[in-house]
N, C-alpha and C positions, 0 to 999 in steps of 0.2 A: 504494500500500500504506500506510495506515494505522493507527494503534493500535486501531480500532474492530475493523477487519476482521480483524487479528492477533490477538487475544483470542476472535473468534468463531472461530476456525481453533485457539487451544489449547483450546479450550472441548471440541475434539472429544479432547481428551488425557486419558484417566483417570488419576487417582492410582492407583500399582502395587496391585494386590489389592481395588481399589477401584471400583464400577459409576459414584462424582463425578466432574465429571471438575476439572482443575488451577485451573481461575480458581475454580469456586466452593469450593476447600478456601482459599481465599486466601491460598495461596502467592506465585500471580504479583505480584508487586511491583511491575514496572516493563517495559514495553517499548515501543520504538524503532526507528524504519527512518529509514535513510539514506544514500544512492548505493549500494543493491544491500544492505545487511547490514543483519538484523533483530538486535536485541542484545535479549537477554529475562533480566530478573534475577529468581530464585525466591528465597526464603527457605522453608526447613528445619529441623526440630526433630529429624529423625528419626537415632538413630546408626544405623542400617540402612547400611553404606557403598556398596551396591546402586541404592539409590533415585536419586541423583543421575545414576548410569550409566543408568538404565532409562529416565530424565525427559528425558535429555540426547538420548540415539536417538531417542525419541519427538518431541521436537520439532522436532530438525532433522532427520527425515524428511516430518514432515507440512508445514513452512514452504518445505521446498526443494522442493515441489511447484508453489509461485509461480515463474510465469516469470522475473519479475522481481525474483526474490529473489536475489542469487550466493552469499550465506553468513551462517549463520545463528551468533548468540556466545550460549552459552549461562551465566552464571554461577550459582553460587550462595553465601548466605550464612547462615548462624546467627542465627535471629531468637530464641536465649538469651541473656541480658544476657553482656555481653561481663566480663572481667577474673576475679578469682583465684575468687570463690565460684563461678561455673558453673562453670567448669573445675576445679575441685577434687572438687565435687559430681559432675560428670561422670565423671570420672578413677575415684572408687570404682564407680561405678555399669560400671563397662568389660562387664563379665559377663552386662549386663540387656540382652534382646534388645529386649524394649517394652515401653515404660511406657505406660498407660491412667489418666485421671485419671476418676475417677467422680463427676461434680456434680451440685447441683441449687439454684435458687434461692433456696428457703426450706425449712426444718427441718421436721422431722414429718412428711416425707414416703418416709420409709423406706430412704433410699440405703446408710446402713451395712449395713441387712441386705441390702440389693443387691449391695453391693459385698463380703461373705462369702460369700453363695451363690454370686456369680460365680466369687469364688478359687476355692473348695472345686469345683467344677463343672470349673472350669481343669483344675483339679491331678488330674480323672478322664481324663481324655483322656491320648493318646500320639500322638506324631508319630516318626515311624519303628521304630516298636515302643517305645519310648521314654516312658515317663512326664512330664508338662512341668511342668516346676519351675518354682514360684508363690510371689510372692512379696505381701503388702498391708501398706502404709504407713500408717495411722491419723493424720491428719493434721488431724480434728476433735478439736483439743487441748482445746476447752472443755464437749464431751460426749462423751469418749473409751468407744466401746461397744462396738468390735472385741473386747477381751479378755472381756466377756464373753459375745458369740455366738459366739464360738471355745473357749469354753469353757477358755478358760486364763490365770490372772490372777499365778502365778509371774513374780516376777523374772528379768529378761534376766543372762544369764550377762555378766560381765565379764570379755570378754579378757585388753585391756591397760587402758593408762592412758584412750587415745582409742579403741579399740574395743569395742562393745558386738555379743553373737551374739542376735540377734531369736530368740522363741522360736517354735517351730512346730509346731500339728496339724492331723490330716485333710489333711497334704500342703502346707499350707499355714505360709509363715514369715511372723512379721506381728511390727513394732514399734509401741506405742503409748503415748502420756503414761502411759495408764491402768495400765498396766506399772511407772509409775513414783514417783508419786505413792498417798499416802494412800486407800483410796479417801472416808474422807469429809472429804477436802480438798479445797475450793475451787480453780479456776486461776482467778485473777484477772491475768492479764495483759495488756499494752498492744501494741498489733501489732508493735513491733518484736519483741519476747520470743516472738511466734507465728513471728516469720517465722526466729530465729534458731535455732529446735525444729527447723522442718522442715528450714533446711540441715543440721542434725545428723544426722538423719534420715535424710540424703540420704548424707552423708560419714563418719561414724562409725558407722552399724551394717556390719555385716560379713554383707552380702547374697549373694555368692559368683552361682556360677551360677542366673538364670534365663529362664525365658522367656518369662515377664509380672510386673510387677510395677507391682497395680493401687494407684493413689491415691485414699482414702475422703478428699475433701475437707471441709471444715466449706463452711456453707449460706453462700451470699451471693456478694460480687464484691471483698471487701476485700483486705488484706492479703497473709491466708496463698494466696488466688488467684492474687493476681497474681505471687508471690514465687515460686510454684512452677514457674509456666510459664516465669520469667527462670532459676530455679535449673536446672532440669531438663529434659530432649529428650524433652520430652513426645511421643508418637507418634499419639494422638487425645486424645480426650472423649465418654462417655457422661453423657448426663445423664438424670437423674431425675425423674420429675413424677407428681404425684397427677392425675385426672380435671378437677379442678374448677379454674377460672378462676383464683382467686387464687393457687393453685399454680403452673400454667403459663405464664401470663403472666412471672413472677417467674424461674420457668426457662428464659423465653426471654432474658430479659435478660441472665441470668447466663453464656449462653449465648454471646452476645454476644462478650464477655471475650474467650474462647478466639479466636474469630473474630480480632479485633483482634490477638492474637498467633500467629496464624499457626498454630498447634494446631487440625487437623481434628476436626470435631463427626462421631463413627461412626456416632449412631444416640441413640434416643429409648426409655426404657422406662418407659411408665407402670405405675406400683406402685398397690395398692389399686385394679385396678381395676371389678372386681366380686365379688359373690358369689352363691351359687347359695343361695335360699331352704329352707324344708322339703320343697315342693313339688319341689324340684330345678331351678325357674327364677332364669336371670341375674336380677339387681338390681344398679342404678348406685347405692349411694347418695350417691357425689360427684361424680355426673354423666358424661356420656359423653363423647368425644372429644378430649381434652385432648391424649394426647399425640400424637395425627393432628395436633391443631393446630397445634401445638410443633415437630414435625417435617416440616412443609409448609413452615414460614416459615424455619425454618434448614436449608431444603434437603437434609432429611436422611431416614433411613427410621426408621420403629418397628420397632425390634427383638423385643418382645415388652408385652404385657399381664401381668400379674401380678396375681392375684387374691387378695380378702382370705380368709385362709385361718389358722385357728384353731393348725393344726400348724408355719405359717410366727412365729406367737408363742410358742407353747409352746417350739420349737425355740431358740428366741432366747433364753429364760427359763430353760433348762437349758444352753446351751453346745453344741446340738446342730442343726447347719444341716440345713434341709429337705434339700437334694442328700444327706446325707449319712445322715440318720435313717429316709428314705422315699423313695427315687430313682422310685417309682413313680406318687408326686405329679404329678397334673397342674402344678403351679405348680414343683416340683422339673425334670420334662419340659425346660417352657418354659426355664428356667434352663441347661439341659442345651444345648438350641437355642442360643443367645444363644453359649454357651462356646465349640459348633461353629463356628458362622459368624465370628467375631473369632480363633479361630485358624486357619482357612481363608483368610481376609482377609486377615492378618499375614505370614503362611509360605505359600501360594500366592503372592505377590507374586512 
C-alpha cells in the first residue's frame, strides 16, 4: 500500500454536495501507511461542522476495504492563517452558513455584476419554506460598484463605536468602501490598508444570520486575495471570465491562488458571452470557449454562459438587477440556475 495507490482510492471520495471528488479540491494534504495504519491529513476552510464527520466515514470506509489496511487516522486542520485576526474575523462571522468568494483574473470582465445578480437571485429562493438570507461583501475597494447596482448608496447605520449595520435591498445586505467614502474621492491605498478594510469587513459589520455570504473580490492574485482566504473559511470560488484569451488565461491563474489554499474552485461563469444579432443569430464577438477552457484545466464545471444583454447594463445604471427588474430574462433565467444549483450543493451536502 502506497501513497500512489491511497490517493487513487480517495480520488473515488466526493466533496459532500459535490460531483469533485477530495484530492482534486486539494484538501488532501498528506498521506501515509505504515505497519497496517493509513494516516490521511485534510485541510479545511469550511465552518460547516458536518463536513469533517461526513469526510471522516467516507474515508475510513472506502480505505478499510484494503486487506491490508487495520486502521485508518483521519485528521484535520485549518488551512486559515492561524492567531487573533482569523479567529476574531471568524468568531463574528459565527451566523454565516457559507461564504463564496466571486473572482476573476482581470477587471472588465463583469464579476460585480455577477456577483449582485447572484445575491439578488440567492435571496429569491427558500429552503424549507424559508427565505435565505444573503449577505455581499464588496471587497473591490478601488472600484467599489456594488452600491450602485444595488441601487443604494446611503450611509451604513452606526451601531456602536466598533459596529457598523450593512445596508440592505432586494433581500440582499451588502457593505462597501463605496458606502463610505466621497464618491469623487480617490482610494489611493497600499495593500496593507486593502487588507486591513477587508478584516473590518469581516469583524465589524454586524452580518447577523445568513446563509450565503458572497465575496465580490477586486481582479488579480495580490493582497486583498490572498488576505481573504487567510482571514476567512472561505467554502469555495466562482470565478469569472470573458470568452477571449487574455481574459481566461488571467482567470486561470488567479484561479490558481485559491487552489494553493485549499479553497474549492465550484465552477466557471463566462460573462459576455454572446449576443443575438437583429436577425436573432448568436454572435461571439470575444470569441468562443473560454470559459470551457478555464474550467477543463481547473477541473471544474461551467456553471453558466451569460450573454451580452442591453437590460443587464441598463439594470446596473439605475440600481436595478436583471433577476430583479425582468426574472423572465433569458440571462436573468440563467442566473436563477446558477442560484439553484450552489444552494443544492451547499445544503444537500
Amino acid at each position: 500500500m502506497n501513497k500512489d495507490k491511497i490517493l487513487e482510492q480517495l480520488k473515488e471520495i466526493n466533496y459532500p454536495g459535490f460531483s469533485r471528488d477530495i484530492v482534486s479540491f486539494g484538501i488532501v494534504s498528506e498521506v501515509s501507511f505504515s505497519n497496517g495504519i493509513v494516516q490521511v491529513k485534510i485541510e479545511l476552510n469550511s465552518q460547516d461542522q458536518t463536513i469533517p464527520q461526513k469526510l471522516e466515514e467516507a474515508i475510513n470506509s472506502r480505505l478499510l476495504q484494503n486487506e491490508n489496511v487495520n486502521e485508518v487516522q483521519v485528521s484535520f486542520m485549518s488551512s486559515a492563517a492561524e492567531g487573533n485576526q482569523a479567529s476574531t474575523s471568524q468568531n463574528n462571522l459565527v451566523g454565516v452558513k457559507r461564504i463564496i468568494a466571486i473572482a476573476s483574473g482581470k477587471g472588465g470582465v463583469g464579476k460585480s455584476t455577477v456577483a449582485v445578480n447572484l445575491s439578488c437571485a440567492l435571496s429569491q429562493l427558500q429552503v424549507d419554506n424559508k427565505p435565505l438570507k444573503i449577505g455581499l461583501m464588496d471587497c473591490d475597494v478601488y472600484g467599489p460598484s456594488v452600491p450602485q447596482l444595488l441601487g443604494s448608496n446611503q450611509r451604513p447605520s452606526i451601531i456602536s463605536e466598533n459596529r457598523i449595520a450593512p445596508n440592505e435591498n432586494f433581500g440582499v445586505k451588502f457593505i462597501s468602501m463605496g458606502l463610505l467614502v466621497d464618491e469623487e474621492s480617490p482610494i489611493i491605498w497600499r495593500g496593507p490598508m486593502v487588507m486591513k478594510t477587508i478584516q473590518q469587513f469581516a469583524e465589524n459589520v454586524e452580518w447577523g444570520e445568513l446563509d450565503f455570504l458572497l465575496i465580490d473580490l477586486p481582479p488579480g492574485t495580490g493582497d486583498a486575495q490572498l488576505s481573504l482566504a487567510q482571514i476567512l473559511p472561505l467554502d469555495g470560488a466562482i470565478i469569472v471570465t470573458t470568452p477571449q484569451k487574455t481574459a481566461f488565461e488571467v482567470a486561470r491563474r488567479g484561479a490558481r491562488m485559491f487552489q494553493k489554499v485549499n479553497v474549492p474552485i465550484l465552477g466557471v461563469i463566462e460573462n459576455m458571452s454572446f449576443f443575438h444579432d437583429e436577425s436573432g443569430k448568436k454572435s461571439y464577438p470575444f470569441g468562443k470557449g473560454g470559459g470551457e477552457i478555464t474550467a477543463k484545466s481547473l477541473e471544474t464545471n461551467v456553471l453558466s454562459e451569460i450573454g451580452l444583454d442591453q437590460e443587464i447594463r441598463e439594470g446596473g445604471d439605475h440600481g436595478l438587477p436583471l433577476v430583479v427588474a425582468d426574472p423572465d430574462n433569458p440571462n436573468a433565467k440563467n442566473f436563477a440556475s446558477i442560484a439553484r444549483e450552489l444552494s443544492q450543493a451547499m445544503f444537500n451536502s
